[in-house]
N, C-alpha and C positions, 0 to 999 in steps of 0.2 A: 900488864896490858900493852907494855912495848911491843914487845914479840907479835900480838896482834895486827898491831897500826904498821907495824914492818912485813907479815906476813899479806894484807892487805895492798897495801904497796908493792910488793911482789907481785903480785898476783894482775894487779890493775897494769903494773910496768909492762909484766912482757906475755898479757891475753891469755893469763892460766887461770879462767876463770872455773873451767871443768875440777880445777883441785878443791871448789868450795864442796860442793855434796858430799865426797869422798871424805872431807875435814869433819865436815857437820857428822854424819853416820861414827865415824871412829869416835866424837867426842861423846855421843849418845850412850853407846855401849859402853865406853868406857868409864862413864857417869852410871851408868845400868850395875856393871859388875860392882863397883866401887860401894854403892850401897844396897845390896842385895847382899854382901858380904855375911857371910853368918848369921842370915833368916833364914825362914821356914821355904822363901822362894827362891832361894839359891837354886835346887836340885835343879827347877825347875826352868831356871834360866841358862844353864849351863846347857839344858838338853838342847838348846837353840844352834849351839854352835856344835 
């Protein structure tokens, strides 16, 4: 949870508040692929990209 409150901190320091959306969507999909892993909706997720 450091990396967080440090990432946040960053972010608040020098007005990269545009990196949140960008963070949030990667952590989505990446949370998507992660447990879609070897179910029946894998195929189906993979066609997305």
């Amino acid at each position: 949870m450091s990396f967080i409150a440090e990432l946040w901190a960053f972010m608040r320091a020098r007005k990269k508040f545009w990196l949140l959306p960008i963070l949030v969507v990667m952590a989505i999909f990446g949370v998507l692929i992660v447990l879609t892993k070897g179910t029946a909706v894998a195929p189906f997720i993979y066609t997305l990209f």
